[in-house]
Residue, then its C-alpha position, 0 to 999 in steps of 0.5 A: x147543427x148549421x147556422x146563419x148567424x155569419x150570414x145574418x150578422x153580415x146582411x145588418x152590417x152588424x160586427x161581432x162585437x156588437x152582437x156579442x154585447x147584445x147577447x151577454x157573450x164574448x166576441x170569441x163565443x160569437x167567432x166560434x159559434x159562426x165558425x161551427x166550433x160552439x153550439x150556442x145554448x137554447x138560451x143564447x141561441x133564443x137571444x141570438x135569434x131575439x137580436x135578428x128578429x128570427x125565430x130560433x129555427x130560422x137561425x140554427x138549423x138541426x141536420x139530420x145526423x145531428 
């Protein structure tokens, strides 16, 4: 699974913290979840997407060999 979060975090000039508080996560979770080590839960991915007013495809996107 591929996500825009980094991208998207960045274009509202938004730091992880702050993204991290909006979705009830640490700053850690939110680095590991950018950097492709953690995939986030459809909850979090939900609220994820809530925060960037995206739907949830929008954000992460399933890869074929997934």
């Amino acid at each position: 699974m591929i996500n825009k979060v980094y991208v998207l975090r960045k274009q509202l000039k938004m730091t992880q913290e702050y993204l991290a508080k909006q979705v009830g996560v640490t700053r850690q979770t939110i680095i590991s979840i950018e950097q492709g080590k953690y995939t986030a839960s459809l909850p979090l991915a939900l609220k994820i997407a809530k925060v960037f007013k995206k739907n949830v495809d929008d954000v992460f996107i399933l890869e074929d060999n997934d």
